[in-house]
N, C-alpha and C positions, 0 to 999 in steps of 0.2 A: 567642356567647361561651362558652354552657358546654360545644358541641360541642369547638372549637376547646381547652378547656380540655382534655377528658376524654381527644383525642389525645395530648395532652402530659404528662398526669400521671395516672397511677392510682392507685385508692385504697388510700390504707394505703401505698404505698410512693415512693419517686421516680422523678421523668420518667424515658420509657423511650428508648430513644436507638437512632436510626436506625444498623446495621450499616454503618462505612467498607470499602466494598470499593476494594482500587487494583487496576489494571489490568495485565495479564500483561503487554504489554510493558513498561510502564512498572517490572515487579520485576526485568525483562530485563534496561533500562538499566542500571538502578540495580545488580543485579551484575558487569555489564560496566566500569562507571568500576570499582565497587570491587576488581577482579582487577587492571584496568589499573594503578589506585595499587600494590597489591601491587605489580606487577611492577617496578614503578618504583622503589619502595622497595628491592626485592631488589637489582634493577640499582647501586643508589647503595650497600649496604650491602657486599655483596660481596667488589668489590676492597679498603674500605677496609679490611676484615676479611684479606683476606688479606694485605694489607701490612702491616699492623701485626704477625699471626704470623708474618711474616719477619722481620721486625724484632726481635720480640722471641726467636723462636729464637735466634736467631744471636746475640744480643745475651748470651744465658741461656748458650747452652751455654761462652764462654768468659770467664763474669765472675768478677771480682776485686773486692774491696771496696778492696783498695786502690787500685784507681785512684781513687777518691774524693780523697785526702788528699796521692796520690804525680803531681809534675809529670813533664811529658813529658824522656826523657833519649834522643835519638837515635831507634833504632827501637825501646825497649821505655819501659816506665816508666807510668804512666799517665794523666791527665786532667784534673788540679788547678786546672792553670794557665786549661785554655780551657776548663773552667767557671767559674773566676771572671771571665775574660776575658768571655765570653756574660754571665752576670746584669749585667756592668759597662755590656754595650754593652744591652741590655734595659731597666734601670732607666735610663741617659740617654735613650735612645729614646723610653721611655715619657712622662719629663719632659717633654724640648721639644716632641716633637710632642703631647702632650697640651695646651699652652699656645700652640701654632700653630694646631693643628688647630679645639682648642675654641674659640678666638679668633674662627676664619675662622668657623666652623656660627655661634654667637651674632651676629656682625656680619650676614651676610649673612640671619638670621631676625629678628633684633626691631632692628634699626636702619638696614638699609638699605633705601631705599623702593625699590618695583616700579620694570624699569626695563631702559634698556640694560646699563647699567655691573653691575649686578646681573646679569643675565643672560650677560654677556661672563667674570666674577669667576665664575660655575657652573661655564660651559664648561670654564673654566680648567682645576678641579682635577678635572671629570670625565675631561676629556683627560690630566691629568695622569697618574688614575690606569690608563689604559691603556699608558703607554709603559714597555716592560722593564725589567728591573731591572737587566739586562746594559748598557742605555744608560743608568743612573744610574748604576753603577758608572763606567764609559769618564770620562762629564762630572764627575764630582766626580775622576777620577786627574789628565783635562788641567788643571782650574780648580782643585784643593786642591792633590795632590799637588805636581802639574808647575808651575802656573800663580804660587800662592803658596809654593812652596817646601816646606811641612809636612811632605814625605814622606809615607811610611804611617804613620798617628796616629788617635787614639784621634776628636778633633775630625773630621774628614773623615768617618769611619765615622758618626759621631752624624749631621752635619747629610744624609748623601746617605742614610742609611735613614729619618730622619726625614721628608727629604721624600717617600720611598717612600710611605708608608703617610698620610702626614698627609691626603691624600683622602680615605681612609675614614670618619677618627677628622670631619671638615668635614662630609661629607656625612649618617653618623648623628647628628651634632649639629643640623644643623639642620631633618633630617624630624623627628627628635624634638622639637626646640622647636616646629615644626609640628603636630604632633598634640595640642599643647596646647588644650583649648577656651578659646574667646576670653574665658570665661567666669571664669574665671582672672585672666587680666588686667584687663576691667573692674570684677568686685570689688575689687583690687588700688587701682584708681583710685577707686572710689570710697570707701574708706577711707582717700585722701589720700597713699598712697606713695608715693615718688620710685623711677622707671624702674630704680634699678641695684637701691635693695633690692626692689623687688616679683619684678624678674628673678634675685636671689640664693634668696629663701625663697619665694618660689610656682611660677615659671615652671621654673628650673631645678629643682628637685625633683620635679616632676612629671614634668621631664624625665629624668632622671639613670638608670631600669633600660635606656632606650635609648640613650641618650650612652655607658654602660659594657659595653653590647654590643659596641658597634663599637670602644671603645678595646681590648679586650681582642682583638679578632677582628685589630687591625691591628697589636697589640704581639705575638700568634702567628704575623703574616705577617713580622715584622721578626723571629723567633726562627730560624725556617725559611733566611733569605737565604744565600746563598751569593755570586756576582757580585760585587753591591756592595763586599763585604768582600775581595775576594779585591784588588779593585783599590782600595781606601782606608785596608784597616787592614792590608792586611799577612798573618804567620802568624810568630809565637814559638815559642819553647819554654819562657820563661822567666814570668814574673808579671807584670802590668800594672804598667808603673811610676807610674800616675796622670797623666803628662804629658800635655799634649792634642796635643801634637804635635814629629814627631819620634823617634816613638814605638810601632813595632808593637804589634799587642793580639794576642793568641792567644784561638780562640774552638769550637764546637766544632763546626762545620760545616764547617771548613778540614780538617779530620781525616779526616771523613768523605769529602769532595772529592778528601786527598790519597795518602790510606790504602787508599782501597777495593780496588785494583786494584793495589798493591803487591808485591812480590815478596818482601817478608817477612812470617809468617804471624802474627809479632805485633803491625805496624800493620795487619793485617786484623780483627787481636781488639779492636785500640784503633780502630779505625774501627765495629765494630758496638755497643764498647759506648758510642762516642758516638751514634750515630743510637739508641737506644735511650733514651739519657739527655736527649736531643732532644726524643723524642716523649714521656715523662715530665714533665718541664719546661713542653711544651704543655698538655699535661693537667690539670696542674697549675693553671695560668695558668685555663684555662676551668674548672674546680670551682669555684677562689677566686673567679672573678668571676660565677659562680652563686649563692654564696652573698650576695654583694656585693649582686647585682641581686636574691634574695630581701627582703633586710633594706628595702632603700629603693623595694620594692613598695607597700608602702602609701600613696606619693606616687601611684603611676599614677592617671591620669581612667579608664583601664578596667578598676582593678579600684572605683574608686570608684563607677562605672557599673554595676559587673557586683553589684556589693553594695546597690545602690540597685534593679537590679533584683527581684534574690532580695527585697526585702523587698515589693517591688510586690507580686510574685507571692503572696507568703504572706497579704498582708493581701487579698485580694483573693478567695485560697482561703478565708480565714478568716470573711470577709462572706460567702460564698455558701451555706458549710457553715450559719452561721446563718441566712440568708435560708431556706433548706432545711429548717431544723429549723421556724423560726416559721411557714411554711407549712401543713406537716404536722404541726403541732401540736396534738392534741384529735381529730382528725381520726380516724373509725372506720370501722365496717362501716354505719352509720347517717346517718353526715355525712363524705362522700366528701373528697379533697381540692378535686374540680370544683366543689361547692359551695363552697367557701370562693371559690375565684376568681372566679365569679358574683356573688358578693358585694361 
């Protein structure tokens, strides 16, 4: 015991601690993944980097403030109208497919049991979200426009972008109630709560920086469309008249769509400073709902985990540091530490 001791700890000071060597290839590997992530990262960084300084070149060298305030008149004028026309189509977007969407993720995580009809109901809107947006466009012109009569209207736009993206907004909602620990919910139960409130104030809150992930990433993918709109709402020059139907909307990717390539150089000016005010608006959209998924962080299981751990850690350093001290306690050049531990 006091051999075994005296290798372990010398006197007067603490254990002395065998040198980690890692192995040459293994420093090999391990810079080899991490050049390949660089590379990877550059590859991804790159183009977006450069399209956005097209973007915003082109957008800078011929901007006007007043397009802000001035609607579209022929081939000059600028932008009024299919900015308010976009935030119009944006915020209904956001609405119904956030009460579709969130609907389907909550049903198909806490109320429907394991199963075929579950499994068939995934499929659904994984499929769903693969097929174009060019053939959501076509089926909402034949069945809204053509079918129901509505013409190009404000309603057609809503419900064929809505269903656009409403997989996303399904599928982040219900990995996220997914990632919930069970642990959650059985305290929930055994405090006596009834299923809707325990999944109102525990399950959903815990869910909610991931549920506003994906609403935000599917109301940027419905900001972006072009297709769908082109064949349900139409293209104005004038103000949204609020009508759901019957009713063209101007918006501002029509612009860009139809300006680009124009043979006047002033719908080439009003086509770059819509795609500028585009990617703007996107931007925008993803900071706010950063800030959003900051605030209602404190509900996450990982950071509640990740804070449960830090405290493991510290008390655990904290015991040892005094385990260490009481050790080496008294302990001199007379009465070594290996004598204490024989003891």
């Amino acid at each position: 015991m006091g051999a075994h001791a005296a290798s372990v700890a010398s006197p007067g000071g603490p254990p002395a601690r065998a040198p980690f060597v890692i192995a040459r290839s293994r420093r090999v590997r391990n810079r080899l993944w991490w050049a390949l992530c660089a590379l990877g990262l550059v590859i991804l960084v790159v183009p977006v980097v450069w399209i956005l300084y097209g973007v915003f070149d082109r957008g800078v060298i011929g901007w006007r403030w007043s397009v802000l305030w001035t609607p579209t008149q022929g081939v000059a004028g600028g932008l009024s109208n299919d900015i308010v026309g976009t935030l119009l189509i944006t915020f209904g977007v956001g609405v119904m497919a956030t009460i579709v969407g969130v609907g389907c993720g909550v049903y198909l995580s806490e109320f429907m049991r394991p199963g075929m009809r579950r499994s068939v109901l995934r499929g659904a809107y994984e499929v769903l979200s693969g097929i174009p947006s060019i053939v959501f466009g076509y089926v909402g012109y034949v069945a809204l426009d053509v079918g129901l009569h509505w013409q190009f209207s404000l309603l057609a736009a809503l419900i064929v972008l809505s269903l656009l993206v409403v997989p996303y907004i399904a599928k982040a909602t219900e990995t996220s109630l997914n990632q919930v620990p069970t642990a959650y919910r059985e305290g929930g139960e055994a405090l006596g709560m009834a299923k809707s409130y325990q999944l109102r104030k525990i399950v959903v809150r815990a869910a909610l920086p991931g549920m506003l992930t994906g609403l935000v990433v599917a109301i940027a993918i419905s900001v972006g469309e072009t297709a769908p709109l082109l064949y349900t709402a139409g293209a104005s020059e004038y103000y949204p008249t609020g009508a759901l139907v019957h009713s063209p909307v101007p918006y501002l990717t029509q612009v860009v769509y139809a300006d680009f390539d124009s043979s006047f150089p002033q719908q080439h000016v009003l086509a770059n400073d819509a795609a500028m005010l585009l990617v703007l608006l996107v931007v925008a959209i993803l900071l706010g709902s950063r800030l959003i998924v900051r605030a209602t962080q404190k509900y996450a299981p990982n950071r509640a985990f990740a804070a449960n751990k830090t405290d493991v850690r510290r008390s655990f350093r904290r015991r040892s540091s005094q385990s260490t001290e009481a050790l080496f306690e008294g302990s001199g050049p007379h009465e070594p530490a290996a004598e204490k531990l024989d003891q």
